[in-house]
N, C-alpha and C positions, 0 to 999 in steps of 0.2 A: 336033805336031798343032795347037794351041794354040801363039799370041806370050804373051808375059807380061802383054802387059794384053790377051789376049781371056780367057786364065785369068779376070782379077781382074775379069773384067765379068760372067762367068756365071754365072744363077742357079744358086740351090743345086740345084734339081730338075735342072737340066742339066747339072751338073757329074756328079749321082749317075749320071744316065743315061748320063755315057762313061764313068764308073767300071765299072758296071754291065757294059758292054759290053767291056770287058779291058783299058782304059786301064789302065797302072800309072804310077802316078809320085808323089814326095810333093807332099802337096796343100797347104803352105804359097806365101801369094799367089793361093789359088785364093777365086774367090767370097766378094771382099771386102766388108767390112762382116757376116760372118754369121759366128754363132760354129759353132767346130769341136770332137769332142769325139773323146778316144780309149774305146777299148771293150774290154771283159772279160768273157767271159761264163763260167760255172762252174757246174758242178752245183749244184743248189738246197741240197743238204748243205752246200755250203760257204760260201752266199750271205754268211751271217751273218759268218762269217769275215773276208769283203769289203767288206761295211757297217761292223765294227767296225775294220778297217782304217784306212777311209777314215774314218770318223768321229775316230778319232786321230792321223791324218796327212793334216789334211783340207787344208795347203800342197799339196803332190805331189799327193793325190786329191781335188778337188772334187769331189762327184759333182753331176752333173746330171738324172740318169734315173737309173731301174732298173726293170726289167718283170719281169713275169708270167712264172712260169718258162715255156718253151715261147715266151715271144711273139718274134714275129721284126719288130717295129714299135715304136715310140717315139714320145710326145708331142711331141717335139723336128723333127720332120719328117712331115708328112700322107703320106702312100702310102708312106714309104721300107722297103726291106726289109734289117735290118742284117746279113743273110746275102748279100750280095750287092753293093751300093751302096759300099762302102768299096772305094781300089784292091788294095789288099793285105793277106793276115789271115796271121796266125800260129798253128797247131795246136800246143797242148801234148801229154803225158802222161805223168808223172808227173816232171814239173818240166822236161825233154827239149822238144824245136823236133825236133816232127817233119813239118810241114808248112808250105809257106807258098801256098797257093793267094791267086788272084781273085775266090773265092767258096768260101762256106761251106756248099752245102747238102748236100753231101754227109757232111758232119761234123755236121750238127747234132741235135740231141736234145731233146726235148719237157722234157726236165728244167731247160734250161738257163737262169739267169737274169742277164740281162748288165745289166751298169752302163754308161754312160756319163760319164764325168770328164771336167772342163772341163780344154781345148787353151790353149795359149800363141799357138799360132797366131791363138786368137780375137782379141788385142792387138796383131797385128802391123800391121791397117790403122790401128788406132787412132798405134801408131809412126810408120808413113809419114806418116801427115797432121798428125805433128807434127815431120815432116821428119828421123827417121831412119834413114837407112839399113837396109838388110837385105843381109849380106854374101853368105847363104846366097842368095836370091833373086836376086842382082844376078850371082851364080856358077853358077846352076843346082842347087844341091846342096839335098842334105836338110840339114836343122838337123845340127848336132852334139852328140850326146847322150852324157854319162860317169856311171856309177856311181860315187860317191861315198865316203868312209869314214864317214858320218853314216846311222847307226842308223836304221829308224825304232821307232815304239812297236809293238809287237807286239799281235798280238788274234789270240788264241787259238792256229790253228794255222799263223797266217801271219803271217811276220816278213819281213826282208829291209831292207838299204839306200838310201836316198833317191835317184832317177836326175836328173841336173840337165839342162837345155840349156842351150847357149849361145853366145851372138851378140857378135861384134865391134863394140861402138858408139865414135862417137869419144869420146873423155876428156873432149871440151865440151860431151854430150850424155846422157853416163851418168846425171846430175838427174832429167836430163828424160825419161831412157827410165822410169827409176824411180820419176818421179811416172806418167807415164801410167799404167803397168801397174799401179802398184798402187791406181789408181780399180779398177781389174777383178778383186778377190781370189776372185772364182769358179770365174773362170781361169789365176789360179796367184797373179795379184798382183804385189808388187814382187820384185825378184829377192834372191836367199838369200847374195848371195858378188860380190864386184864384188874384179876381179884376181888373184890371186896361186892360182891352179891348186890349186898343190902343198896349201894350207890346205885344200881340199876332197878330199885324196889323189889328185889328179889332174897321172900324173909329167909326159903327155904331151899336148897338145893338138892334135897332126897325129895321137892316134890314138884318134878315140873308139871307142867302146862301142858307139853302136848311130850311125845317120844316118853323116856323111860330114864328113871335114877343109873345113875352109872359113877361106880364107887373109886374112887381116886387112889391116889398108890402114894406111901409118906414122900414128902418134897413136891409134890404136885400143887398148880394154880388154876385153877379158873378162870378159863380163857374162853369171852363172847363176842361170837361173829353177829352182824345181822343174819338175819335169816327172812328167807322166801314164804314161811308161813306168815309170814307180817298180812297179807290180802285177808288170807281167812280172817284175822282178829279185824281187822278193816269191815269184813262181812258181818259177824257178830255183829261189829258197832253201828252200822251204815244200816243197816237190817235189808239190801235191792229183794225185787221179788223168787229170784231165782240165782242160784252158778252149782257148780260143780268146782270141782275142784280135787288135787291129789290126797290123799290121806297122811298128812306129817311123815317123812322119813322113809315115806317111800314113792321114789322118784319116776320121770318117766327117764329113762336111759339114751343118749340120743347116737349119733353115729361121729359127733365131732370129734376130736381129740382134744384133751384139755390143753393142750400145746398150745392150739389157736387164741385162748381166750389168757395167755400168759404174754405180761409185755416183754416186748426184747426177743421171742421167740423167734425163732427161720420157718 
C-alpha cells in the first residue's frame, strides 16, 4: 500500500487512520521521528498488579500512560481511539490467545485500564540517522522477538520472563547502536545482551517467539533490547481472567516525538 519511505513520512494521525481502516502490518519504520508505544489493557483488579510490574521491571516496561479504567483515549495522541487505531490486538483469557482482531470494540469493557510502555521502535529513527542499518526493515519483516531464561521481579500476582528483540547491527556499529539507544531509557535504552544467543537461553535465532526470522548480512551481531512484549509472556504465565493487548510488532503510533523521551534533548 505504502513504499518504505511513504511509511516513514506519514503523520502519526494518518498512519492511525489506515490502521484504523484494516491495514495490518508491523508498524516499525512507520512515521518516523514519533514515538511508538505497545499496549495492555487489564481489568482494574488487576491494574495494580501491572503498575507494580512495571515499576520493577521498568528495562522491558516503561510505561508511558495509563488511563482511566473504561477510557479508550490517551494523552499520548489527541483524538486517538486505542480500540481501534493500532493494526493488530491480541485477546487474552485466562492466560490463552484467544483472538487477534483489527479492533477492539467488541471486546471491550468499561472496567478496563490499559497501560501504554514505551516501544524500541521509538529509537529506530534515531538508529538510521546515525547510519545504522535495520535488517528487519530493509527485509520487510517484523522485528524478531524471544523469550528469554531471565526472570523478571515479580509483583503480586504477575510474574513471567523478560521478552527481548533483536536486530542484526554491523560489529563496527554495535558502540554506536548502544550509545544511541540508551540516550532513550524510556524506551527500553541501551540493549541487555550483545552476541552469543544461547547466554540469553536463546537455542535458535531463525526461530523466534513472537515477530519474524530476519537474516543477518556477513559482519553482523546480535544485538537484544528489552522489549514491551515482556506483559504478554507475564500473561501466559500469570494466566489474570482477561487483557487485551497489541499484537507483537505492531504498535500503537502516538503523536509524541521521539526527541522528548531522549536525555539531553531541547
Amino acid at each position: 500500500m505504502y513504499t518504505q519511505d511513504e511509511r516513514a513520512r506519514l503523520a502519526p494521525e494518518t498512519a492511525r487512520a489506515v490502521f484504523r481502516s484494516g491495514t495490518v502490518e508491523p508498524t516499525s519504520g512507520w512515521s518516523h521521528g514519533y514515538a511508538q508505544a505497545n499496549m495492555i489493557s487489564v481489568p482494574e483488579d488487576w491494574a495494580y498488579d501491572v503498575l507494580l510490574f512495571a515499576q520493577r521491571n521498568r528495562k522491558p516496561c516503561p510505561v508511558l500512560d495509563v488511563t482511566d479504567a473504561g477510557a479508550s483515549g490517551t494523552v499520548l495522541a489527541t483524538g486517538a481511539d486505542l480500540r481501534t487505531d493500532l493494526p493488530k490486538y491480541r485477546v487474552w483469557e485466562g492466560g490463552e490467545l484467544v483472538d487477534e482482531p483489527t479492533d477492539v470494540l467488541g471486546h471491550w469493557r468499561k472496567d478496563l485500564v490499559t497501560f501504554l510502555i514505551g516501544c524500541s521502535f521509538t529509537f529506530e529513527f534515531a538508529l538510521t540517522t546515525a547510519g545504522i542499518p535495520l535488517r528487519h526493515v530493509e527485509q520487510g519483516r517484523n522485528v524478531s522477538m524471544y523469550v528469554t531464561n531471565r526472570q523478571c521481579r515479580p509483583a503480586r500476582r504477575l510474574h513471567g520472563p523478560m521478552v527481548v528483540s533483536m536486530r542484526h547491527v554491523p560489529a563496527h556499529l554495535v558502540e554506536t547502536a548502544t550509545r544511541v539507544s540508551g540516550l532513550m531509557p524510556e524506551v527500553h535504552g541501551a540493549p541487555v545482551h550483545v552476541g552469543a544467543p544461547i547466554k540469553l537461553g536463546i537455542q535458535d535465532l531463525a526461530k523466534p517467539d513472537f515477530g519474524d526470522p530476519v537474516r543477518p548480512l556477513r559482519g553482523d551481531v546480535p544485538v537484544f533490547w528489552a522489549c514491551g512484549v515482556t506483559p504478554q509472556a507475564a500473561l501466559m504465565a500469570s494466566r489474570p481472567p482477561f487483557a487485551i493487548t497489541h499484537a507483537p510488532g505492531h504498535m500503537f503510533v502516538t503523536d509524541r516525538p521521539d526527541s522528548e523521551y531522549r536525555l539531553g534533548a531541547q
